[in-house]
ZAMARGU-4260 file (C-alpha; in steps of 0.2 Angstrom, whole numbers, plus 5000, padded with zeros to 4 digits):
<rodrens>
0) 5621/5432/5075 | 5607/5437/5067 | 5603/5422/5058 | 5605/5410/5074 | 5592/5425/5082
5) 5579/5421/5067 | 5583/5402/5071 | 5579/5406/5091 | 5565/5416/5088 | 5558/5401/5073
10) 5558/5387/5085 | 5550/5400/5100 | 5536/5403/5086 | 5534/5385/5082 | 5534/5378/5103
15) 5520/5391/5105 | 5511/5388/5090 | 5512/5368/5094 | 5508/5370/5112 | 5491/5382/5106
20) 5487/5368/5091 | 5490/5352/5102 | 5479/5363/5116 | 5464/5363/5102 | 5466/5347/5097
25) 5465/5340/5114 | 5449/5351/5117 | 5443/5343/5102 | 5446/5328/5107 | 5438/5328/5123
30) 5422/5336/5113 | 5421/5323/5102 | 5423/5310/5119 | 5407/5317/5128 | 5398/5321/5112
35) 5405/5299/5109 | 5398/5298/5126 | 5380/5306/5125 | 5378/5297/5108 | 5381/5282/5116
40) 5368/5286/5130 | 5355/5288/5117 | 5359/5274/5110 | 5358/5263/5122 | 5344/5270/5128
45) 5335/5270/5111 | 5342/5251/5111 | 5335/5249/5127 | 5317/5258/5122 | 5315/5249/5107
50) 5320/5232/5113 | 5312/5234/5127 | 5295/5237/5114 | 5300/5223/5105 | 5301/5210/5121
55) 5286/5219/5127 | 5277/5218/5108 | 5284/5198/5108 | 5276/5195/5124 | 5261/5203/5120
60) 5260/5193/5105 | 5266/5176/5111 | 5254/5178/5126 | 5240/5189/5126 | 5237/5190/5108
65) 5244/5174/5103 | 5229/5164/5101 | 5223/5176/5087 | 5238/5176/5079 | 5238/5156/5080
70) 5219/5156/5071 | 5226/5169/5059 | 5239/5159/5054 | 5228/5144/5054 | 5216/5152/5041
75) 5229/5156/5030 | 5234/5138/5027 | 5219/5129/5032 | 5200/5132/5029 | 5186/5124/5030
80) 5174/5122/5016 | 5155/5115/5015 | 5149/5100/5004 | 5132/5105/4998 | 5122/5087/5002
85) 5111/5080/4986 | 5094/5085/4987 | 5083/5070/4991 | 5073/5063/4973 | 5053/5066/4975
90) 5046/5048/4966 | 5028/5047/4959 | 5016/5032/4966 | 5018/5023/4952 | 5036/5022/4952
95) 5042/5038/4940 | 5055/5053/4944 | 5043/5069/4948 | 5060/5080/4956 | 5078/5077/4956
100) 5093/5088/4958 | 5101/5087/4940 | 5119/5096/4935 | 5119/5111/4923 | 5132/5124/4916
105) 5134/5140/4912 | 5138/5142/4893 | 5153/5153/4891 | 5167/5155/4878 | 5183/5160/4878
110) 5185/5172/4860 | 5199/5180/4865 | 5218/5179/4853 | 5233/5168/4860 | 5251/5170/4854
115) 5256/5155/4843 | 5265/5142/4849 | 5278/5130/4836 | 5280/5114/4840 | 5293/5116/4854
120) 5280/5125/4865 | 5288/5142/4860 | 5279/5160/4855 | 5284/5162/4838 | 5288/5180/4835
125) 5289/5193/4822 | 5298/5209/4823 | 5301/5206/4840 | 5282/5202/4843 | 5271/5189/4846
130) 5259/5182/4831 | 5242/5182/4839 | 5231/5168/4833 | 5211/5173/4828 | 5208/5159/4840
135) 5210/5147/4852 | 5206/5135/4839 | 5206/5140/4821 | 5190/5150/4815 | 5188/5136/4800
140) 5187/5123/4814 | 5176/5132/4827 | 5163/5142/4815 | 5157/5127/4806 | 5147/5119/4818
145) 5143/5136/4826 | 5124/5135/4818 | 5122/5118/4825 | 5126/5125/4842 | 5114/5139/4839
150) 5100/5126/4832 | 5105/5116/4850 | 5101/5132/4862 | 5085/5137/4853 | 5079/5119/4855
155) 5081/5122/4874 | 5076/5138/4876 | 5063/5140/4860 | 5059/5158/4870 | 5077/5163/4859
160) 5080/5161/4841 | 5094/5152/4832 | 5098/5171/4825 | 5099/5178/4841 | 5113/5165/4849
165) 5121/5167/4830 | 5123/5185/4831 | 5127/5186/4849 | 5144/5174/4848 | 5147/5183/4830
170) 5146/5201/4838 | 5158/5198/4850 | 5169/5189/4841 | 5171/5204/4828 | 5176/5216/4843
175) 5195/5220/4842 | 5197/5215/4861 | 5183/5200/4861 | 5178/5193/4877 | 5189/5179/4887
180) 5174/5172/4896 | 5156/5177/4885 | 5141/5170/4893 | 5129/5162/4881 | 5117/5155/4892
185) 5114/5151/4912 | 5110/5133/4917 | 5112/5123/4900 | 5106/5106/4904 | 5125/5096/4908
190) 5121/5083/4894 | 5118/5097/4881 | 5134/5105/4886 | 5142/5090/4885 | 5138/5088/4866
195) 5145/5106/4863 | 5159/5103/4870 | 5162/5086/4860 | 5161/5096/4844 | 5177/5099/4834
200) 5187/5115/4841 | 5174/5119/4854 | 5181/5110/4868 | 5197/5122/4869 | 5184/5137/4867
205) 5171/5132/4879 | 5176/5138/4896 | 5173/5128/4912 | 5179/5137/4926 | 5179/5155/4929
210) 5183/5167/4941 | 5169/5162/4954 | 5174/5144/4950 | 5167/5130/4941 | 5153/5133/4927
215) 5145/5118/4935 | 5132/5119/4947 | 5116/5110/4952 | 5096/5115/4950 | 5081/5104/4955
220) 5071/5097/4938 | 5055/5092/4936 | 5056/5077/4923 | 5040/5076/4918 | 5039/5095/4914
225) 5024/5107/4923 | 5014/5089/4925 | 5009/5093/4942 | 5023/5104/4946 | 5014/5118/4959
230) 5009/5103/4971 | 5027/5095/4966 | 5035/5112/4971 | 5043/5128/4964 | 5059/5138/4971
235) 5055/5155/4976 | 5065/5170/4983 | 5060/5186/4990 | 5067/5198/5002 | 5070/5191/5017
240) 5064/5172/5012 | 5069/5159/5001 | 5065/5141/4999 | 5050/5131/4990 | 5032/5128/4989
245) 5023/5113/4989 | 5028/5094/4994 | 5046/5103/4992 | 5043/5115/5005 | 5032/5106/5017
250) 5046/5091/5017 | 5061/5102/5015 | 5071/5095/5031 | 5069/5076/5024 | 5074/5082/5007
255) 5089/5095/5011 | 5100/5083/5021 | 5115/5091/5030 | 5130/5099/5022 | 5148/5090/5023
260) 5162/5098/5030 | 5181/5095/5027 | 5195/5106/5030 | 5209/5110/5015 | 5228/5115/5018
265) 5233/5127/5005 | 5246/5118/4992 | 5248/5134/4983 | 5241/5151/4979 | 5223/5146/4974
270) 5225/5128/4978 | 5219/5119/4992 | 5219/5100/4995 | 5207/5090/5007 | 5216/5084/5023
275) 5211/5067/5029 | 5211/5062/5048 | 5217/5071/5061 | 5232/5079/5054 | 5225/5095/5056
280) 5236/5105/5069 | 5223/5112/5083 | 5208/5106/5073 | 5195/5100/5083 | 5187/5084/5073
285) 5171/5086/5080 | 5168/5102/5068 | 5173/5090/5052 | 5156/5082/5047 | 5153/5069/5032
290) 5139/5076/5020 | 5123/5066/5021 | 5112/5067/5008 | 5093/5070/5007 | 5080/5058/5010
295) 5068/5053/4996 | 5049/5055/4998 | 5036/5045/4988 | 5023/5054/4980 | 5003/5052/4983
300) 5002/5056/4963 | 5000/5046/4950 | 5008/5050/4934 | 4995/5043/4924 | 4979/5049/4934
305) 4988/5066/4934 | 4991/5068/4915 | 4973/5062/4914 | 4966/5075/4925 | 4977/5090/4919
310) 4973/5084/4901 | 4955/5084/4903 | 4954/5100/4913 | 4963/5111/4901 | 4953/5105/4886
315) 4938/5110/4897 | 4946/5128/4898 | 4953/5129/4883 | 4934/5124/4874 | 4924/5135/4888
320) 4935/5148/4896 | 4937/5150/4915 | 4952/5161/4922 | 4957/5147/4938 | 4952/5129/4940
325) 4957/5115/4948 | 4955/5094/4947 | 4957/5083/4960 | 4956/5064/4964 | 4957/5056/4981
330) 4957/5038/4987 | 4941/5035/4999 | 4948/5025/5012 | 4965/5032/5013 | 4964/5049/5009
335) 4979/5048/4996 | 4978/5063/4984 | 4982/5054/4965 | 4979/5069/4953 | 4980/5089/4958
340) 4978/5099/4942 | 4978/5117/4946 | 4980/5128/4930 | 4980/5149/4930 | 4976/5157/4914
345) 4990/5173/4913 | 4988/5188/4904 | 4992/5180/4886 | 4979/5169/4889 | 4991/5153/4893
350) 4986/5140/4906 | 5000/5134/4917 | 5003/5131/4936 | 5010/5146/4943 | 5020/5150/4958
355) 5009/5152/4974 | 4990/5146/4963 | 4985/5129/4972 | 4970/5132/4966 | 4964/5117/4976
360) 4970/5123/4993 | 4972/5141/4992 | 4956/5148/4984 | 4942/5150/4993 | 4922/5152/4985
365) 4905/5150/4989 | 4900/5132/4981 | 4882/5135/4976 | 4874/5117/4974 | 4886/5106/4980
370) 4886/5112/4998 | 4868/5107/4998 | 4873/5089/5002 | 4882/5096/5016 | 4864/5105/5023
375) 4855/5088/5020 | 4868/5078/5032 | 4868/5093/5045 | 4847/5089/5045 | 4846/5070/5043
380) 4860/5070/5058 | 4847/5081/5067 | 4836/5066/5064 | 4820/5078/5061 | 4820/5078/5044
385) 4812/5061/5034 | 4818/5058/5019 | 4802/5055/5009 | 4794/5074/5013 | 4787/5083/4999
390) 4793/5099/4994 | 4791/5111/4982 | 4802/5114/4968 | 4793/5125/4955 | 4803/5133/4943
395) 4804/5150/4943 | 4803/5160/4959 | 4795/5161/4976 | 4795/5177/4990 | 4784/5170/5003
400) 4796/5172/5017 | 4796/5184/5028 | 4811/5199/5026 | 4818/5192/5010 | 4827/5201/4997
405) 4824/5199/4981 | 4816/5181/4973 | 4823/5163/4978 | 4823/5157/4959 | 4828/5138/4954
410) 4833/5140/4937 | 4833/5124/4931 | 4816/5125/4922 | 4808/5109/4929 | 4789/5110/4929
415) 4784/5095/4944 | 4777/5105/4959 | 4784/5092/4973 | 4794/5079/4975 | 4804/5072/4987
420) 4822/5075/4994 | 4830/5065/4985 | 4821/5075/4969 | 4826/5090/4977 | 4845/5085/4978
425) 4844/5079/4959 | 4835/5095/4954 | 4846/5106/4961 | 4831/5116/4968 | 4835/5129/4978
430) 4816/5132/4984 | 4813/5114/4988 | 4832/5116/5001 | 4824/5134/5008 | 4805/5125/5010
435) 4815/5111/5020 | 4825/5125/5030 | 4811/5135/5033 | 4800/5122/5040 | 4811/5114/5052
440) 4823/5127/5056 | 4818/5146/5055 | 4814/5145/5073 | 4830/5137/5078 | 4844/5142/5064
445) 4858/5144/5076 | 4856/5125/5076 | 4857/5121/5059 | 4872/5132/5057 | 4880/5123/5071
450) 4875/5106/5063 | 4884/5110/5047 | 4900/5116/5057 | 4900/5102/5065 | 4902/5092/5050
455) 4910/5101/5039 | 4930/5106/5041 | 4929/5122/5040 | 4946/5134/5046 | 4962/5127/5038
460) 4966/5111/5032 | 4984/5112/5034 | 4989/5099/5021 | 5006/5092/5020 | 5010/5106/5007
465) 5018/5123/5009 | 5004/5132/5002 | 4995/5150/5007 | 4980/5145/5016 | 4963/5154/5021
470) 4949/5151/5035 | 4932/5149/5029 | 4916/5150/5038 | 4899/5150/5039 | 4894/5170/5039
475) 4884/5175/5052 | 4863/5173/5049 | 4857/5191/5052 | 4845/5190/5042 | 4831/5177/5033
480) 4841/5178/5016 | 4856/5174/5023 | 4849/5158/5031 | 4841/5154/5016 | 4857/5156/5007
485) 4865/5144/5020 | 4852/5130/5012 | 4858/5130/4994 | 4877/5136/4997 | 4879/5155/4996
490) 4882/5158/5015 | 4897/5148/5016 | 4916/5150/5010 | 4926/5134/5006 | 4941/5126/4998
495) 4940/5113/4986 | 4950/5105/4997 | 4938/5105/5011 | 4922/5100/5000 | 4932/5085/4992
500) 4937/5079/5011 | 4917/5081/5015 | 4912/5070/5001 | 4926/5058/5004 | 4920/5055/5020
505) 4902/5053/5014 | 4910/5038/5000 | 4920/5032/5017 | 4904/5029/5027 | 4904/5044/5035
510) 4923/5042/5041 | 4933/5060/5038 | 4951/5057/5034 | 4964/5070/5030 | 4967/5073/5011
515) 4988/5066/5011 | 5003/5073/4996 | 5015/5060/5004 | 5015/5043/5005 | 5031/5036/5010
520) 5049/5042/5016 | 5063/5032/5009 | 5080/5032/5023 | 5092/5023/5015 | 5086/5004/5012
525) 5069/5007/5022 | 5055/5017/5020 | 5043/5024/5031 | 5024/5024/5027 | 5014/5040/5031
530) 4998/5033/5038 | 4984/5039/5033 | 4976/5051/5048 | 4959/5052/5054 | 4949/5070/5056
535) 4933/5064/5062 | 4927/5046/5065 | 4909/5049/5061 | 4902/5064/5054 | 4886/5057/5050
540) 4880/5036/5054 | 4885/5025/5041 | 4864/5022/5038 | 4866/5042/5035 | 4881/5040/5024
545) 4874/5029/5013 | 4857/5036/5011 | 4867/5052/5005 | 4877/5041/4994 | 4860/5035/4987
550) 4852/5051/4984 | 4870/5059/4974 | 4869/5041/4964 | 4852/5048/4958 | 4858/5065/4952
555) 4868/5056/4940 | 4856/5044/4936 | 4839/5056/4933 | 4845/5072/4939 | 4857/5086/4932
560) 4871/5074/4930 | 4861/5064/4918 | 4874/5069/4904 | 4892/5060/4914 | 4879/5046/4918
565) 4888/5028/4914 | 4879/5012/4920 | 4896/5000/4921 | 4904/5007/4936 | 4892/5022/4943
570) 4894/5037/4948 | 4885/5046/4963 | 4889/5065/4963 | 4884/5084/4961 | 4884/5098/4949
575) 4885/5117/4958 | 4886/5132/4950 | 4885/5149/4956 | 4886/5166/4951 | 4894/5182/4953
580) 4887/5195/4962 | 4891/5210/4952 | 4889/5202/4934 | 4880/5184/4935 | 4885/5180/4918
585) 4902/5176/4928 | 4900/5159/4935 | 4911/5147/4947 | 4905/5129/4938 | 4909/5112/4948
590) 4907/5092/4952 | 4911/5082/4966 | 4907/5064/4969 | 4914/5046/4968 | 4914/5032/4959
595) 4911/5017/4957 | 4896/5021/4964 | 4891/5002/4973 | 4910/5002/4984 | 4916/5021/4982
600) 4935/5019/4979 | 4939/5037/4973 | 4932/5054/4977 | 4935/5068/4962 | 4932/5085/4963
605) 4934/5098/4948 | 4931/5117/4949 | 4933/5130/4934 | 4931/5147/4940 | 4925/5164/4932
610) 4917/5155/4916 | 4901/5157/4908 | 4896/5139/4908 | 4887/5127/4921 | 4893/5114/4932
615) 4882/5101/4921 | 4893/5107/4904 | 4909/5113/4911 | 4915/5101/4927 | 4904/5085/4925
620) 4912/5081/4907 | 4930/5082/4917 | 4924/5072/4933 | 4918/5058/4918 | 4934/5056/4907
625) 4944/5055/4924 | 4933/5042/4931 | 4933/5034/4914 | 4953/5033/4914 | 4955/5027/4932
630) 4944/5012/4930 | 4952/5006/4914 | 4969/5009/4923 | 4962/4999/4941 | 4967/4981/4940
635) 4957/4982/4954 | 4941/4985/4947 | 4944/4972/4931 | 4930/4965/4939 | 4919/4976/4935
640) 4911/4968/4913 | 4912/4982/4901 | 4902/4974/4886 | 4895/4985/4876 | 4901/5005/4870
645) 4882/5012/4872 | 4875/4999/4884 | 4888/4998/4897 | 4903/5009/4893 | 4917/4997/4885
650) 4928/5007/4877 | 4928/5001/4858 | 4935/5008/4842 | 4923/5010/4827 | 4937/5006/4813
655) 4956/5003/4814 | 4970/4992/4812 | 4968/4977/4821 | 4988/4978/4830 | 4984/4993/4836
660) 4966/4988/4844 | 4972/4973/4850 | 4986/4982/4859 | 4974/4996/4867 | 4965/4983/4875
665) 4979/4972/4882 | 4986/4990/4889 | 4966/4991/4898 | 4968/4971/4903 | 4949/4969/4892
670) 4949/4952/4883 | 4948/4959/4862 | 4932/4948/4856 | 4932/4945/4838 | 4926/4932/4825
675) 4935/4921/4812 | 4932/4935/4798 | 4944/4947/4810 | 4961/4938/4802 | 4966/4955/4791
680) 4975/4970/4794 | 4960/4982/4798 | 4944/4977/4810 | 4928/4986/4811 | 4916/4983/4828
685) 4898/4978/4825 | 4887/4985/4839 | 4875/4972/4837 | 4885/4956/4838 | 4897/4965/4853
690) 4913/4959/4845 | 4924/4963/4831 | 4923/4959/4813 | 4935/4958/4796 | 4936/4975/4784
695) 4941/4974/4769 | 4945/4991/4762 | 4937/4992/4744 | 4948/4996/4730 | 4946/5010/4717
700) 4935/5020/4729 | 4937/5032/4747 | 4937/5021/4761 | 4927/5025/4774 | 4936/5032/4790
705) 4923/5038/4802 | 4926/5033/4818 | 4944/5029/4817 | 4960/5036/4825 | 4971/5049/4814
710) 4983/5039/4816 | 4974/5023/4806 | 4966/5036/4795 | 4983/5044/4789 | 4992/5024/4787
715) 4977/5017/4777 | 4973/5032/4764 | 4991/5036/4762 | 4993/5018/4758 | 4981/5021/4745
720) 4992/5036/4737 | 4979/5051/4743 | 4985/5065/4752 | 4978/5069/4769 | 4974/5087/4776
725) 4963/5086/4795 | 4958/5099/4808 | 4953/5096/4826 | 4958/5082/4838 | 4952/5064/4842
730) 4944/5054/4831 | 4935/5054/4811 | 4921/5063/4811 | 4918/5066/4793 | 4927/5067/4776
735) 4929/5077/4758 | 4925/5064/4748 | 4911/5056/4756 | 4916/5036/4757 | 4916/5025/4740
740) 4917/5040/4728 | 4929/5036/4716 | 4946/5043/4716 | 4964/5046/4707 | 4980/5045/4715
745) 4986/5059/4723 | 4968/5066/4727 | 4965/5075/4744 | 4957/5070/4757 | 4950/5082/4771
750) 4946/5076/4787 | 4935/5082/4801 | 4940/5077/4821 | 4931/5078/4835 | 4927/5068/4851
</rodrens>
């Protein structure tokens, strides 16, 4: 009984105890179901937010942004890159390269070590590392021609030392992490480079392309060096501004061309290949443009009348000083600038062309004498003042006008009283220009002023040059000095430039044409002249022009150009000189004129600034060894007989190998007369017979060698066995021993050059 009661009351416990556990369960249950069913709400309606962002981000995308998205992805696999276009080449008149774009590279090495390879391409190991080489090629092989290398640089740049490329390469190559990419020098000339890298060892160590691309790149070259370079033109870059000067700069739309462009589809991570036609997607073709290179331009210069003129002008400031100067030389009829030499002396004393110094169209001065000529037209145009009036031209100095300051002085130490204009002119006198002023203007100097700017281009030129530019003027005539000034040149500012045009158009018969740096513009198989172009058809009559030409033909002849004075060809021009105000030792020398003097064909100007020398010593010599050059070099003018060296001018050499002689004159197109004794090596001139004779060089004695070239001297006493020291340039002046002493072999010989 009892135990069936523990059974009963077991199974009551375990119904209640099941119904109360089932009971939780179910609670749990239905929990779990609502807390199923609230989850599930979120998440359908965090599925329903977030894919609703996600359609609303795609259609924002694909419609509103999608075109950016489009170009994005465009740039990323196609770009579009610029051709530079090939600056156009800048040719002299005579045929010869003055600018070209040329390729030059950026020296750099690669020093860095490399792991060792075997022959299967492999890093060879040690000890679980890599063997590191020395070098990309073996030290044996690349430090052997390392001093050639350095000898090459220094003969490019001479401004650096064989050491210091030596030591620089040696330096870094003893640092224990040495460089991957050293550069040596920038812009090596692209054939030198091209030998380095054909040494043994050096082509693996040379690098050609960095991390801002190829080493390569291309400059503008002037072949002929700093011949003419400032008129040729210079790069420049300053704040703001970048370009050239000169014809470069003037013509810089001809010569640039216009950029190619092409677009490129990336191949792979820093590669990218041209894309032909139009299978481009979404490229417009119009934007894709073929590069089309610069147009050439033909030069007014002449190489050789340039080389002449630079020549003769720095000898001229190297012999007398001069801090600025200029030489040019113009064709009369055209206008054609030939030679422009203008040469700056820097603060180590060196002559060169610099950047912005076109001496000849940027300075400006006060010419002295050679704006006389200029007065004289402005009165004969007047038509009031004759020709054969007397004036005074005392030397010394005069202050009988009224309200001067200070003495009207000459200077030149003629004693004649009088003499007519055309002595006045070839005096130089500055009293015998103020008498004629004073009589028939000092009542009426407003015209005479006038006159002179009416004749005279004053304000800018504006030459086919990029070049900085000034106005000039006449000043204002307060007072009388200042219009006495005005007579003689020291009232007036001018460009060379300006003074050369005026005497141009005086040689032209009194027809002003504008001074021209361009001749012709090469596109493609044609070219394109640049006509000359006409300032003023008349600024005097041609009756004025000439008598003008006659009167400047005198200064040469009898006046203070008696020392350039040549009777073969002529030359009609004038000497000008004038001084500083604050120190007058400081003097502005010149000449300007033409030649030949009968049928002017060039007009030359050349100006020396801030020298202590006259225009008769320091410019006239110039303007003659010019003149002297172009009419040997003018096929045109081969009509003009030179027959004699101190009668007419004919160039002649005194002693020298007949070869050579006979070469200079076929070069000058001058028929070489000799005899029948001239069948030997060496010829000798005899003055009085005008022709060239046989020399026969003694034996056991000096020869004589004054009178020859260096270059004879050195060949026929060194044939002999002596030795040879000289000093100076041109040709034999005098010798130690004196000619015919007797001599032993391997005696010295000193000789003196001169011109």
């Amino acid at each position: 009984m009892v135990i069936g009661y523990r059974k009963a009351a077991a199974g009551h416990i375990n119904i209640s105890t099941y119904q109360h556990i089932n009971g939780k369960q179910l609670e749990k249950k239905q929990h779990n179901k609502a807390l199923f069913s609230k989850m599930l709400g979120v998440y359908l309606v965090l599925v329903a937010v977030v894919g609703g962002g996600m359609l609303w981000a795609t259609l924002r995308t694909q419609v509103a942004q999608g075109e950016m998205w489009r170009e994005k992805a465009h740039s990323r696999e196609y770009i579009k890159r610029s051709e530079p276009a090939r600056r156009g080449t800048i040719f002299s008149s005579d045929g010869k390269v003055l600018a070209t774009t040329v390729p030059v590279c950026d020296l750099c090495l690669d020093l860095g070590r490399w792991p060792k390879k075997d022959s299967r391409g492999e890093v060879v190991k040690k000890e679980g590392k890599p063997v590191m080489e020395s070098c990309i090629p073996n030290d044996s092989l690349w430090l052997a021609d390392l001093p050639t290398v350095c000898r090459m640089l220094h003969e490019q740049f001479p401004s650096k030392s064989e050491d210091y490329y030596y030591n620089r390469i040696m330096n870094e190559r003893a640092k224990k992490e040495p460089s991957r990419c050293l550069v040596v020098e920038h812009k090596v000339p692209y054939s030198l480079w091209a030998r380095m890298r054909g040494l043994p060892g050096w082509s693996k160590c040379i690098v050609t392309k960095t991390s801002e691309g190829s080493v390569q790149s291309y400059v503008r070259a002037h072949i002929y060096g700093n011949l003419g370079e400032n008129t040729i033109g210079l790069h420049y870059k300053v704040p703001k501004d970048e370009g050239y000067t000169g014809l470069e700069g003037y013509y810089d739309s001809v010569l640039r061309g216009q950029d190619g462009q092409y677009v490129c589809r990336r191949l792979t991570r820093g590669i990218w290949l041209p894309v032909e036609g139009n299978s481009v997607p979404d490229e417009d073709s119009t934007l894709v443009q073929r590069r089309v290179d610069g147009k050439s331009i033909v030069a007014t210069l002449d190489t050789r009348y340039q080389d002449i003129a630079e020549s003769a002008l720095r000898n001229s400031m190297n012999q007398y000083g001069g801090q600025r100067g200029c030489a040019i030389l113009m064709e009369v009829e055209t206008g054609y600038v030939l030679a422009c030499s203008n040469l700056t002396r820097d603060t180590s004393g060196r002559l060169s062309e610099m950047l912005w110094s076109n001496v000849a169209c940027s300075d400006i001065y006060e010419p002295g004498s050679t704006f006389k000529t200029v007065a004289m037209t402005a009165m004969f145009n007047d038509r009031k003042t004759p020709i054969d009036t007397a004036k005074r031209v005392r030397a010394g100095g005069v202050k009988r006008y009224s309200a001067t300051s200070g003495e009207i002085n000459d200077g030149h130490g003629y004693a004649t009283d009088t003499a007519n204009l055309t002595g006045v002119l070839a005096r130089s006198s500055n009293i015998g220009m103020c008498e004629l002023a004073w009589e028939y203007y000092r009542d009426r100097r407003e015209d005479l002023k006038k006159g002179i700017e009416e004749i005279f281009p004053f304000g800018q030129m504006r030459p086919d040059l990029k070049v900085k530019e000034y106005n000039t003027h006449v000043v204002t005539l307060h007072s009388d000095r200042d219009f006495l000034n005005l007579s003689y040149g020291y009232s007036a500012t001018v460009s060379p430039l300006q003074l050369i045009t005026f005497y141009n158009a005086l040689a032209n018969g009194g027809k002003m044409v504008k001074p021209l740096f361009c001749r012709e513009i090469i596109e493609g198989e044609r070219s394109r002249s640049v006509k000359p172009v006409v300032l003023k058809d008349h600024v005097c009559s041609s009756e004025t022009a000439k008598q003008m030409r006659e009167m400047l033909v005198r200064v040469v002849e009898k006046g203070t150009g008696s020392n350039i004075y040549n009777p073969v060809y002529g030359i009609g021009g004038k000497t000008g000189t004038t001084q500083g105000i604050h120190d007058k030792s400081i003097k502005n020398s010149s000449f300007v004129g033409f030649f030949p003097a009968d049928k002017p064909r060039y007009t030359c100007l050349v100006l020396v600034e801030r020298t202590s020398i006259a225009g008769r010593q320091a410019a006239a010599p110039v303007f003659k060894k010019i003149a002297d050059c172009v009419v040997a070099l003018d096929k045109e003018l081969g009509s003009i007989r030179m027959e004699d060296s101190t009668r007419t001018g004919r160039p002649v050499v005194t002693k020298g190998d007949q070869q050579h002689v006979r070469r200079i004159y076929k070069l000058l197109g001058i028929p070489f007369m000799a005899d029948s004794t001239a069948c030997g090596e060496w010829v000798r001139y005899d003055i009085n017979r005008n022709r060239y004779t046989g020399y026969e060089q003694p034996t056991g004695v000096v020869p004589d060698c004054q009178g020859m070239t260096i270059r004879d001297a050195l060949s026929l006493l060194r044939g002999m066995g002596l030795e040879v020291r000289y000093k100076g340039q041109g040709k034999v002046v005098s010798q130690t021993p004196k000619a015919r002493t007797p001599y032993k072999k391997g005696a010295t010989v000193y000789l003196e050059l001169g011109n």
